[in-house]
KOLVOVEX-989156 format. One record per residue: x, y, z of N, C-alpha, C in turn. Coordinates in steps of 0.02 Angstrom, whole numbers, plus 50000, padded with zeros to 5 digits. Atoms other than C-alpha are relative to their C-alpha. Example, Ala and Ser with C-alpha at 12.3 -4.5 7.8 and 13.67 -1.06 7.14 Angstrom:
<sites>
500454994150000506154977550390500455006050000 499584994149997506844994750357499615005550037 
</sites>
This chain:
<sites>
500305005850032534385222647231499255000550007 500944998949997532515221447194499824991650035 500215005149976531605209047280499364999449963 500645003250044530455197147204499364996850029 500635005349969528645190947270500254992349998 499865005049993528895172747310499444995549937 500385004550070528185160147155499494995750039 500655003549963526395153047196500284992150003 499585006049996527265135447173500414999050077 499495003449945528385136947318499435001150052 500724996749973526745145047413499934992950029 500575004550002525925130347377500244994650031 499645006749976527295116547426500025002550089 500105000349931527245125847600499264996650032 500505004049977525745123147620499804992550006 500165005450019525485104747562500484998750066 499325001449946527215101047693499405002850085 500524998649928526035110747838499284994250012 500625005449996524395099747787500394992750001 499685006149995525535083947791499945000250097 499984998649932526115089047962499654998450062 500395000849956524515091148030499764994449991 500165004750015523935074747953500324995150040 499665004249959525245063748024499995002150077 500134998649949525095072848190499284996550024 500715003849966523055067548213500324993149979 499905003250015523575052648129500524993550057 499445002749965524995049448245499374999050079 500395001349928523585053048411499434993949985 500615003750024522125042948318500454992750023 499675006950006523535027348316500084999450076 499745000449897524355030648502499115000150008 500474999749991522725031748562499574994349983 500585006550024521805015648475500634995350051 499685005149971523405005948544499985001750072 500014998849915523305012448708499354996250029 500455002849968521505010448715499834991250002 500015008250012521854991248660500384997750056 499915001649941523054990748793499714999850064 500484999049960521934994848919499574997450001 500455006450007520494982848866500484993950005 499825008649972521764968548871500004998750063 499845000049921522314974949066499284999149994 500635000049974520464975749081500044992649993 500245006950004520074959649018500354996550027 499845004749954521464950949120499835001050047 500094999849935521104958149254499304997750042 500705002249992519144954149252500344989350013 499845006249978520034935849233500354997150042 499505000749969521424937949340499614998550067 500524999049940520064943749479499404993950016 500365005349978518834928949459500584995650018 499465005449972520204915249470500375001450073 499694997849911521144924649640499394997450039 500575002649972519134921249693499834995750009 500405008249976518904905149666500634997350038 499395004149960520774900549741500035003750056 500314997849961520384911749880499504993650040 500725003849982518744901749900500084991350009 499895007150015519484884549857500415000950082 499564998449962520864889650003499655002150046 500705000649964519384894850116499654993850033 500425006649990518514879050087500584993950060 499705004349996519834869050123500555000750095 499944995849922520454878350298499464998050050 500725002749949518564876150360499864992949986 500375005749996518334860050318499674995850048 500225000949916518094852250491499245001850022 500434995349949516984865550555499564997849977 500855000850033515714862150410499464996550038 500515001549978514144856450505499774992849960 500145006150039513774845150360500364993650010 499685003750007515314836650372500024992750072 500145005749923514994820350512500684995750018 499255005250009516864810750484500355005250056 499554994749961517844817750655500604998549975 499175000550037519384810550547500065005649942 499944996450039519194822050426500185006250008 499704994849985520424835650422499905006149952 499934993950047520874853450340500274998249926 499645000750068521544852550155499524995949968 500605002850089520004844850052499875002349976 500294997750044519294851949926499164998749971 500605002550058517494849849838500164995949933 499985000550073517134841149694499975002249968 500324995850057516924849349524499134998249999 500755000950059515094852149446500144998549939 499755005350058515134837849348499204997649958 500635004150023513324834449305499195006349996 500724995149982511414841849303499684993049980 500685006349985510074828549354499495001450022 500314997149974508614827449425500235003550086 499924996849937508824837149583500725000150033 499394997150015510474843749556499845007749987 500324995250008510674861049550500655004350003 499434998150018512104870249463500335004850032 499514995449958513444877849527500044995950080 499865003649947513554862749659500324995149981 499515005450033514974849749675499674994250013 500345008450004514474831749626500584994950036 499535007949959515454817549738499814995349959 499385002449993516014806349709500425003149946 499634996650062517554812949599500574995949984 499335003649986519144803049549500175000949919 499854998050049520324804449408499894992949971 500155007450045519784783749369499415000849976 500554999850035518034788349334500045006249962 499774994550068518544804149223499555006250024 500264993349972517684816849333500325003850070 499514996449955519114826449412499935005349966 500094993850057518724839449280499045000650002 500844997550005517054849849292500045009450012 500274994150001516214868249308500285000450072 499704997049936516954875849463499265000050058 500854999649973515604873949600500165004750041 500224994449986515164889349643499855002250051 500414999949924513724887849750500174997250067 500045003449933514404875249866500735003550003 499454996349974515974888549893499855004650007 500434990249981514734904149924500285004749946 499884994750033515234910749772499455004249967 500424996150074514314922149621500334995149948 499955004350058514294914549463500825002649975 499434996450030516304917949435499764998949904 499804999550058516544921849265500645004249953 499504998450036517974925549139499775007049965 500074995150031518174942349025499534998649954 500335000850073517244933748875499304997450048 500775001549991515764928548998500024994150019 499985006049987516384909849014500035000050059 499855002049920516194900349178500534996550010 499355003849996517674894849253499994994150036 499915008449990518054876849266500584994650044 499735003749930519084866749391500144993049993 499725004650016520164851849381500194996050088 499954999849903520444843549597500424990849987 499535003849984521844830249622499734994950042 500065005549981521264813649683500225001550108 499554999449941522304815849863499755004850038 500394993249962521294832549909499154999849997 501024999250010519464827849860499804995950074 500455000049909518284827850012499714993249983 500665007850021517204812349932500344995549953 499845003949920517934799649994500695006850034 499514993849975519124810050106500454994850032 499455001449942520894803250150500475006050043 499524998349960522424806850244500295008049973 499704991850039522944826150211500705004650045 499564998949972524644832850271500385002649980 499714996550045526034841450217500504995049943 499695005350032526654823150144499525000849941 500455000650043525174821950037500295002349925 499594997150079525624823949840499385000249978 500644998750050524334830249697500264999349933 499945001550043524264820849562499825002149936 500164994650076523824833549408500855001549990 499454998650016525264837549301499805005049951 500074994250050525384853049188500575002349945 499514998350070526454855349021500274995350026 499685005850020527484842949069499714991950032 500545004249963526414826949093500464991950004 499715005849968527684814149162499865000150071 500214997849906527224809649345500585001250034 499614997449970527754817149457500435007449998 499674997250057528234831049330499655006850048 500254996049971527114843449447499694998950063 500445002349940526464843449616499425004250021 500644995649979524714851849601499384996650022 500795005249953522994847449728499415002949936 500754999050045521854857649593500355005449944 499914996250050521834867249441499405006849960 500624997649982520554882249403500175003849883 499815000550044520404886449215499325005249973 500394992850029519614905649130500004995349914 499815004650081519034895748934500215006149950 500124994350047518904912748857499665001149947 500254997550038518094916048696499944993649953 500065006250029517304901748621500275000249926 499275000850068518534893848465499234996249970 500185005750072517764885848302500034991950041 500205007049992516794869848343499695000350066 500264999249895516204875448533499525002649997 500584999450004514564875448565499705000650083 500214997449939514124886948716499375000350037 500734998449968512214885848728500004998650069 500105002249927511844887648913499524996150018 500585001849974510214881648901499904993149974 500065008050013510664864448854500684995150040 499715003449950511364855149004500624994749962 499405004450014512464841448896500485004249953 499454996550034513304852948782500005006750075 499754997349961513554865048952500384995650055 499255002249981514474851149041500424998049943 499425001350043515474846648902500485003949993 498944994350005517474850648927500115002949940 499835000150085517624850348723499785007649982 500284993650032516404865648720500495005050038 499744995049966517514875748839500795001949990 499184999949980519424869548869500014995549920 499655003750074520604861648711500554998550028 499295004049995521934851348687499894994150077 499835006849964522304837448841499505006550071 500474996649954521144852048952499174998949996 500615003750012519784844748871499814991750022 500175007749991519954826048901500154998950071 500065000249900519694819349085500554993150004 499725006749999520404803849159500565002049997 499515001750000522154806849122500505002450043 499624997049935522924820049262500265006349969 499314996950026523864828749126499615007049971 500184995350014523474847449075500405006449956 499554992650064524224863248951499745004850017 500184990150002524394881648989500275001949946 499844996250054525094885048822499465001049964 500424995650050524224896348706500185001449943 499824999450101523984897548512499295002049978 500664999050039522454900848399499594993150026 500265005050000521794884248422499934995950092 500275003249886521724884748647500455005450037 500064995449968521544898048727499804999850075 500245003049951521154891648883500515005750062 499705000049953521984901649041499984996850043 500145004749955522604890749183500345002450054 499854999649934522854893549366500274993950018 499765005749962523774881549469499755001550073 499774997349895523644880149675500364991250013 499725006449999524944868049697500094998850075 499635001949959525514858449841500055004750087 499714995549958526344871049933499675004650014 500484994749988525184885649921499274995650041 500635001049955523574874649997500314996950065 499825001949944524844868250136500175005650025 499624993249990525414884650164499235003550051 500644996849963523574890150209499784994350054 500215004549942523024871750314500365002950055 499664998849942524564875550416499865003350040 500244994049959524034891750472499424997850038 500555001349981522534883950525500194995350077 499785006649946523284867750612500425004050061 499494994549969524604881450700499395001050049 500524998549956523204888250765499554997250048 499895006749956522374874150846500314998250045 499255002649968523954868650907499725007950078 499764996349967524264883750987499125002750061 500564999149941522344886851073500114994750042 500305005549958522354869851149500625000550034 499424998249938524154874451251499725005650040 500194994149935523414891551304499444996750023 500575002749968521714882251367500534993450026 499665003749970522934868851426500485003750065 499744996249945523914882051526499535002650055 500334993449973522554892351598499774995850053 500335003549976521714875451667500274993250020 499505007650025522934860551668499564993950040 500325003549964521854851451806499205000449994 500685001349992520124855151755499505001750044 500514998949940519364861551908500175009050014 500234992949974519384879951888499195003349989 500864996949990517824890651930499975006150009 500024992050008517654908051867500665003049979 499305000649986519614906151827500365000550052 499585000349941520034902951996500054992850036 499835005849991520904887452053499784997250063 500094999849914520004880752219500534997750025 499305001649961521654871552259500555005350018 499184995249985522694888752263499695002450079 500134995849918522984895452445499805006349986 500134993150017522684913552368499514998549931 500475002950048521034908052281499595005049989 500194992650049520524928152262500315001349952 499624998350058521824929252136499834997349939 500115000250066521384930451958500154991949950 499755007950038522574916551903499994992850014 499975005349993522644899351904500714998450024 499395001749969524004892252029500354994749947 499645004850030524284876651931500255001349929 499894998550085524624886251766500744997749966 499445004050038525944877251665499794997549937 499945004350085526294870451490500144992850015 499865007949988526474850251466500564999449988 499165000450032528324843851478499824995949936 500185001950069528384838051293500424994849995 499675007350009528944822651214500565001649954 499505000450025530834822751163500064999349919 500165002650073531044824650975500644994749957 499565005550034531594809250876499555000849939 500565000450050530744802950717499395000550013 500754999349971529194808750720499484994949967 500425003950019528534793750638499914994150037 500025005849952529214782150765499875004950075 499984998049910528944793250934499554997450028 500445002549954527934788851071499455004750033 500364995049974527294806451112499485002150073 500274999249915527194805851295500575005450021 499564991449943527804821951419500484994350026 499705001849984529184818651471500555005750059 499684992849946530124827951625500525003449974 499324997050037531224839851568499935004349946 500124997150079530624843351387499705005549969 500394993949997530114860651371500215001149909 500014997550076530574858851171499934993949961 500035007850010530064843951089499334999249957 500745002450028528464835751007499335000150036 500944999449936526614836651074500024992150052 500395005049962526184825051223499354999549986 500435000150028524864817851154499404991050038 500435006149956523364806251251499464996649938 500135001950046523014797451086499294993149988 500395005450005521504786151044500264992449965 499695006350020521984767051025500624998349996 499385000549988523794768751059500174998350051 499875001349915524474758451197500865003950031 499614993649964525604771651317500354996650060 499765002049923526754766451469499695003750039 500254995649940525854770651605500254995950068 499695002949939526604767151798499495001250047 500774998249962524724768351857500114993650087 500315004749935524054760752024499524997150009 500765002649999522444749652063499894998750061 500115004649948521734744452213498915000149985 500575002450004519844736752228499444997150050 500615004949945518464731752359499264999649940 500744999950055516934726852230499544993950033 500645004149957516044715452362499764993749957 500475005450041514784702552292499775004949928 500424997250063514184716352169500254997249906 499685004750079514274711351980499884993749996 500025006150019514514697351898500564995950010 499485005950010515914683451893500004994649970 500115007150025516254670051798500704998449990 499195002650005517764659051771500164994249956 499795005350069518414647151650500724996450017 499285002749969519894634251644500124996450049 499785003449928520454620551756500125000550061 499714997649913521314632151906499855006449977 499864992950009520564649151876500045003950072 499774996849952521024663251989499445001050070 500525001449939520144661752180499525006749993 500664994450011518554674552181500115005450036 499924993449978519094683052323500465004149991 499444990750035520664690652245499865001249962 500304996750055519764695052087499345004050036 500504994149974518564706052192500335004350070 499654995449950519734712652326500904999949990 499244999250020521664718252297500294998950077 499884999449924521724720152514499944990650003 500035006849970521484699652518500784998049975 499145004649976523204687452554499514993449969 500235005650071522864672652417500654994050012 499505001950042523644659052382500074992449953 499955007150060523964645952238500574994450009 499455003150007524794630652221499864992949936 500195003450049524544624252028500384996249997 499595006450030525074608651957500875002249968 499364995350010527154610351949500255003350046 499694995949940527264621452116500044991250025 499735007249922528154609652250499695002550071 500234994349924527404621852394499325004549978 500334992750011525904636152388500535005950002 499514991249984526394653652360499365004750003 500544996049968525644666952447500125007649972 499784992450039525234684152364499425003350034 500624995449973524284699752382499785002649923 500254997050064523264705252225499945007649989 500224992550015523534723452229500365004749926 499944999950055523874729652063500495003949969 499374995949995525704740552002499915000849925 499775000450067526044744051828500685003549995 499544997049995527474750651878500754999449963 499435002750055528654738551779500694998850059 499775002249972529524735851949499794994650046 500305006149945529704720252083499684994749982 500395006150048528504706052026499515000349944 500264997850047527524716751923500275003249915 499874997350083527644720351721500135006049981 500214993650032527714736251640499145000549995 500614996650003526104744851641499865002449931 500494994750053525034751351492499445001049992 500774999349991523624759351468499995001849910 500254997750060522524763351311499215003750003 500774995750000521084776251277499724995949948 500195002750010519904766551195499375002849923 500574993650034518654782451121499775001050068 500724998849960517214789251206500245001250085 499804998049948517534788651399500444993650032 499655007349995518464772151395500595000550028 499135001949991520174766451466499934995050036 499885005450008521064750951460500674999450032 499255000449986522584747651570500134991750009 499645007150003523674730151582500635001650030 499205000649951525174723151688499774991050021 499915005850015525644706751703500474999450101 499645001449927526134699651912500294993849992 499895006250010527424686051908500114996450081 500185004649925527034671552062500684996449997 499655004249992528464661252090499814994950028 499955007249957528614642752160500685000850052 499464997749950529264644652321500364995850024 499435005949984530154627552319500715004349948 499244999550045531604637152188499964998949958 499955002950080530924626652043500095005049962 499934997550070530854635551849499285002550004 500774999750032529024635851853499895005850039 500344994249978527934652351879499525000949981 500774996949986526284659351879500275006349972 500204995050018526214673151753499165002850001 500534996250001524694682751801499815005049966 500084993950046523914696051681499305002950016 500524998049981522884709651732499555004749941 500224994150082521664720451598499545003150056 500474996249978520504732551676499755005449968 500254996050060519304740851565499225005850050 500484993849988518314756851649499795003949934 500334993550038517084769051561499495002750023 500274995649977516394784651611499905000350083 500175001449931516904780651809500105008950006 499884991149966517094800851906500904999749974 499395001650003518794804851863500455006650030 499424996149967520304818451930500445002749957 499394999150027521644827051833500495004050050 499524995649952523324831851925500305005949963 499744994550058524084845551834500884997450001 499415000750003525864843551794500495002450041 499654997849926527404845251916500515001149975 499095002450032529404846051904500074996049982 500075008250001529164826451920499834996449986 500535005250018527734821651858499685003649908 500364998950054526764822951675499225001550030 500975000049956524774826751709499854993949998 500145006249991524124812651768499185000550026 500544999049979522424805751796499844995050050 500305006049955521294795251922499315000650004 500605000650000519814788051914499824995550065 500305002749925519014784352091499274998450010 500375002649976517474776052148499835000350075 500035003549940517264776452329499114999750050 500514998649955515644771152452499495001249966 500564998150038514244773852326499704995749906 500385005350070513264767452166500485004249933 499584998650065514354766851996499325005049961 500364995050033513474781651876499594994249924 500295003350062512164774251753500354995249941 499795000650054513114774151622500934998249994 499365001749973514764768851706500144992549988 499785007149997515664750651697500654997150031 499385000849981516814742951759500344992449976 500145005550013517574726951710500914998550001 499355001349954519234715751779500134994849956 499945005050039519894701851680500834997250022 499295003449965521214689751778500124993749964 499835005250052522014676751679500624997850050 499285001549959523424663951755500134996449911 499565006850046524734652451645500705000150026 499375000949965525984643151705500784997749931 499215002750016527864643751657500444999050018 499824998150038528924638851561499504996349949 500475005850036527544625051498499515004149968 500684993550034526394640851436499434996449990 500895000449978524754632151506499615003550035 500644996949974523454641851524499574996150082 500335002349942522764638151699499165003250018 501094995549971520834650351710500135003849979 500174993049997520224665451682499215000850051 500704996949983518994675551784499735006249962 500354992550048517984690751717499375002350066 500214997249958517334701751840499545006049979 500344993550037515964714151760499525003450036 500154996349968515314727851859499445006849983 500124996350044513864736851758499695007650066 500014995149980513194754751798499384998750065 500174999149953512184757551970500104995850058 499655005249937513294742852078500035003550051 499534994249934513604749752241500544995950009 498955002649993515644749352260500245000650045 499634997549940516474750952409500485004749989 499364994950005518094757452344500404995549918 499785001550073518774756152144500435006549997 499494994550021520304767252106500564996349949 499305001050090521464767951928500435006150006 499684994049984522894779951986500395000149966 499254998350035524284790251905500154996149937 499815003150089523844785651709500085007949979 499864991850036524724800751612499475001449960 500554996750049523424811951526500235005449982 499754992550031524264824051406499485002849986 500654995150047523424835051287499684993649951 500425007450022521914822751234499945002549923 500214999650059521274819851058499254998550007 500655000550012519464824751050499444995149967 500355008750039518304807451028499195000250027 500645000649995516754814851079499535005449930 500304994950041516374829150940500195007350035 499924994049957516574843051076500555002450033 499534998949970518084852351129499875003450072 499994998949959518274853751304499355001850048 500524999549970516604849751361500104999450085 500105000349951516064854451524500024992150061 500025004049942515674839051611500384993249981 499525003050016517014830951534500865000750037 499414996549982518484842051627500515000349941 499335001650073519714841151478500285005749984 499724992250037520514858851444500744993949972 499405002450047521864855951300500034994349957 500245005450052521014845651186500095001549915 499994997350080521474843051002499454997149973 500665002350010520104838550884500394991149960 500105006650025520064820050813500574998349924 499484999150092520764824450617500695000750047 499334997049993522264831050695500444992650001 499725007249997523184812350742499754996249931 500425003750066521984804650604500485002549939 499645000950047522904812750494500795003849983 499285000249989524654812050565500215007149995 499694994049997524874830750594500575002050044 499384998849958525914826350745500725000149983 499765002450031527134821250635500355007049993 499574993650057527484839650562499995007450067 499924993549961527384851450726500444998950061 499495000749938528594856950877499765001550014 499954995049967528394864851013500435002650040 499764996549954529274876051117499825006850060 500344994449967529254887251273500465001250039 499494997749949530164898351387499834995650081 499895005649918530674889051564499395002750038 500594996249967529514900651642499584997350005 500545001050005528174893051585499854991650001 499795005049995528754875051643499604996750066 500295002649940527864864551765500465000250040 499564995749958528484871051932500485002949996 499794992350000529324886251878499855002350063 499884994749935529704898552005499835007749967 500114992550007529594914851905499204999249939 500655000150026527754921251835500095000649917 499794998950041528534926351678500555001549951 499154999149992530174926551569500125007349987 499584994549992531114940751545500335001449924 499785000750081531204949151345500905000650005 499555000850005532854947351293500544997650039 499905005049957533304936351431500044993949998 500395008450009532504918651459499494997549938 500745000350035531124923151334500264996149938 499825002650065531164913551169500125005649955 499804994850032531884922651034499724999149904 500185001350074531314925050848499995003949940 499674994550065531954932550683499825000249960 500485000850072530764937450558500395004649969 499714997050074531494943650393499494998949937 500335000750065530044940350285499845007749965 499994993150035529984960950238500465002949979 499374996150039531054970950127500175005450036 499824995549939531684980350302500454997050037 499565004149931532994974450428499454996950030 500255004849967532474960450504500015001150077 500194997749955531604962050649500074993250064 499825006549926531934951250814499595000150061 500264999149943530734948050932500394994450071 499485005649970531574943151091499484997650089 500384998349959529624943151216499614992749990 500425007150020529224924651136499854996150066 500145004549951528404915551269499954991749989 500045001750041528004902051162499804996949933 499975000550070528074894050990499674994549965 500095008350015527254881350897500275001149907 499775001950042528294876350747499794993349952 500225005450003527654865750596500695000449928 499505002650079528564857350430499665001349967 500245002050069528154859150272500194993649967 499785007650040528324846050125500735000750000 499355003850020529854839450114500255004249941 499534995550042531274850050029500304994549942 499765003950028532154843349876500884994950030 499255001449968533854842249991499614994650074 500105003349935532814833250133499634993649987 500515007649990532414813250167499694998550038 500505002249926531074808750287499714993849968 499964998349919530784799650391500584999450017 499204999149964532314802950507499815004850067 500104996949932532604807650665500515006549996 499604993650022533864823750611499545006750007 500464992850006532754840350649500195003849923 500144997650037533734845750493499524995549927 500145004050063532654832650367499325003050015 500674999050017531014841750428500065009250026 500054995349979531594859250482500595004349976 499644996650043532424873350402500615004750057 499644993649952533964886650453499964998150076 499925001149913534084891350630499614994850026 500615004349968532464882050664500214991650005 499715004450009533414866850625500264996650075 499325000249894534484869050823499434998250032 500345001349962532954867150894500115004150078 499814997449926533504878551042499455005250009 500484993649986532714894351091500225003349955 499954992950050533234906550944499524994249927 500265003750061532104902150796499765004749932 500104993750041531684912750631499314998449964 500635002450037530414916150510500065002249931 499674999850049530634915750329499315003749936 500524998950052529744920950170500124992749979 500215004950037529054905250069500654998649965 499544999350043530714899549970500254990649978 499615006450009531584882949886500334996150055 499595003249941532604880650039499665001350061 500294999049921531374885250176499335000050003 500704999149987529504881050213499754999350065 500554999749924529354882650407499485004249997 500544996749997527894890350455500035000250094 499755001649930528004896350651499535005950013 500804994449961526524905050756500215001150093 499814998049932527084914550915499334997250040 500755002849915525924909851088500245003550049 499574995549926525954925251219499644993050055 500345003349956525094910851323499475004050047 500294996149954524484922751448500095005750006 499664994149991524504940151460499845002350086 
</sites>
């Protein structure tokens, strides 16, 4: 057969089929390639936005941790979890990128420019260049500053704007790329605060709480949340902490009188440690809204003992008194009480008011013990270096009649020398304030207040008032065995020197009911008079089961111990209640020695911070 050259026609269709080929091939890289590189500018551009917003909630979450510490800040009630205001304004002597106070969602400036400066930031900004703007929940703003806790709710709502519909403290908001009708000039202060030029839809209008993360042509707005849970999540850690210094400075020192860390009361007073080293027996846990938060013998797992300002405390204190002629006296009332038992407790007295058939003969020395003829005892810290104890002595008629002589004692010291005992098997720490043989300190007082009335006729019969100011000379003034847990700081200063005080919380902490949301616990060991120096891991020691990593869960079993707090309130849990499970999750619930630790979840927000106490 002959073979034929191939026809320029078919030639030609190869070719055209090869130049196609290569056409759709570049064609095909030119396309992959534009979409890639578009993918890649969007990751860019979120991530430029993703990265400022983590910064300012970072920074907001920062702020709101240090609050306290701030130098500026003068309110000792004022706790962790506030926030700044937005930059809401430019005035004279204003100066952007700082938050304006007052803020509230009734005057319509809960919505503003993110302040910046007063959170040490850089000018955050979004992918398109916008500054990011900031929305702050009534309940978390510093100006005015209330109560902050893990009760606390934040009133902003987002997409769905029924209350209650969300529980967020702030909102942080990237505007992006200014829309039709937005008018960005920077260099004109009223169109640069204006929401309208930045955010759209219900992100624009103030005053109402309510906010939209949906996106369309017409609001573009990205929105951050930090709800609730995430800024309690960070206080806690903080309050934990706290907590847990003022037990180890409560252990190391429980009595106040070490020097160089060495206890002069130990018989082996070369040794490093402190003899009296112990934890406070703790106060039994019930509702923590009704407790009483006094040590209690025994309680090595329980609620803080707590030496609270203005709370009156059972105390089973002692008094006795020689105060001479010094001072003042005065007396009031038809039959007030004779002079010399309102200045000596060692004098034999005796009354016989209108109603006795006989005198009755007493001794004025003072019990609060709540046994024999005496009342229950209480005392109250007052602030500052104050305390206030009361007890009530009842006189009888020693003919048998009905009628009696209720006597009531108040005794109000401040700044006398004072003592701490450290805690025992038996006893809670206790304090005493003594006087003896010498001139009261400047700035010292003393002051007695004896009242009679007779019953059942509840007539008032006198009062004396015995006031004792600073440089009297005293013979002998003693206020014994008033419990002094772990105090609440009412001078500004933790654990000032010439104060003695190791194991002091600061002021916010009670102020704003944190006792409320923490345990504590600790191995026996570490129990006022214990016998052994230390427990024993997987022994006596507390035990604790973290599973928050994608690894077998790890068990530490060397816990010395623990301070445990609550979070908010679960949807399955009612508080207040005295049930450990209505404020405490899982194991942590038993309250015993095994306790765990969880990742963040629907059904679990403990939060729990080991304490080696001592190494």
């Amino acid at each position: 057969m002959r073979r034929y050259p191939p026809r320029p026609s078919r030639q030609r269709g190869v070719v055209v089929l090869l130049v196609l080929a290569l056409l759709l091939a570049v064609g095909s890289f030119v396309v992959v390639r534009s979409v890639s590189d578009g993918v890649r500018r969007a990751r860019d551009d979120q991530s430029t936005t993703g990265a400022s917003l983590a910064a300012a909630e970072q920074a907001l979450l920062g702020y709101a941790t240090r609050y306290p510490d701030d130098p500026a800040i003068t309110s000792p009630t004022a706790g962790p979890g506030h926030l700044p205001c937005p930059d809401t304004r430019f005035d004279a002597g204003d100066v952007p990128g700082q938050a304006d106070p007052p803020c509230a969602l009734s005057s319509a400036t809960e919505t503003g420019l993110l302040p910046w400066r007063t959170l040490d930031l850089p000018t955050l900004q979004d992918t398109d260049g916008a500054p990011l703007w900031y929305a702050l929940a009534d309940a978390f703003r510093n100006n005015p500053a209330g109560i902050v806790n893990p009760s606390t709710r934040g009133e902003l709502r987002l997409d769905v704007c029924t209350p209650g519909a969300r529980d967020i403290a702030a909102l942080l908001f990237a505007p992006g790329t200014g829309l039709t009708g937005q008018n960005r000039s920077t260099a004109n202060a009223i169109v640069r605060y204006a929401a309208a030029n930045y955010l759209e839809g219900q992100n624009a209008t103030r005053g109402d709480g309510c906010f939209s993360s949906l996106r369309s042509p017409i609001a573009n707005d990205v929105v951050h949340a930090i709800d609730r849970a995430t800024l309690m999540t960070a206080v806690q850690k903080r309050v934990l902490a706290d907590v847990a210094n003022a037990l180890e400075r409560y252990y190391a020192d429980p009595d106040g009188d070490d020097v160089g860390g060495v206890d002069p009361d130990c018989a082996a007073a070369s040794l490093p440690d402190d003899c009296d080293d112990a934890l406070p027996w703790l106060s039994p846990f019930e509702d923590p809204t009704l407790a009483a938060y006094r040590g209690d013998v025994g309680t090595r797992r329980g609620l803080l003992p707590l030496r609270q300002i203005g709370v009156d405390f059972p105390a089973g204190f002692h008094a006795t008194w020689d105060l001479g002629s010094g001072g003042s006296l005065t007396h009031t009332g038809p039959a007030p009480p004779d002079p010399v038992c309102v200045r000596r407790t060692a004098a034999v007295c005796t009354m016989m008011p209108s109603g006795f058939g006989a005198a009755a003969s007493y001794r004025s020395e003072v019990s609060g013990s709540g046994s024999g003829p005496y009342g229950a005892g209480f005392c109250r810290w007052p602030g500052g270096h104050a305390l206030r104890c009361t007890t009530t002595l009842t006189i009888a008629d020693p003919t048998g009649s009905e009628n009696v002589v209720e006597r009531s004692f108040v005794l109000d010291i401040d700044d006398l020398p004072r003592r701490l005992a450290p805690p025992s098997a038996t006893a809670p720490r206790l304090e005493d304030a003594r006087v003896i043989a010498t001139s009261l300190p400047a700035t010292a007082s003393i002051r007695i207040t004896v009242s009679d009335r007779l019953l059942p006729a509840n007539e008032p019969l006198g009062v004396a008032v015995l006031t004792v100011p600073g440089g009297t000379a005293v013979t002998d003034f003693a206020l014994l065995n008033v419990p002094s847990d772990l105090e609440i700081d009412d001078d500004g200063v933790i654990d000032p020197v010439d104060r003695r005080s190791p194991g002091e919380l600061p002021q916010w902490f009670t102020a704003n009911l944190w006792q409320q949301f923490v345990f504590v616990a600790y191995a026996e060991a570490y129990a006022p008079g214990a016998v052994a120096d230390d427990c024993i891991a997987g022994s006596d020691c507390l035990h604790v089961v973290d599973t928050r990593h994608d690894v077998p869960a790890v068990t530490h079993e060397d816990v010395r111990a623990l301070v445990l707090a609550a979070g908010p309130a679960l949807a399955t849990q009612t508080r207040p209640g005295a049930d450990p499970a209505q404020w405490f999750e899982g194991g942590n619930a038993s309250l015993d020695d095994r306790y765990e630790v969880r990742e963040a979840m629907p059904d679990f927000n403990d939060l729990l911070l080991r304490s080696q106490v001592h190494d």
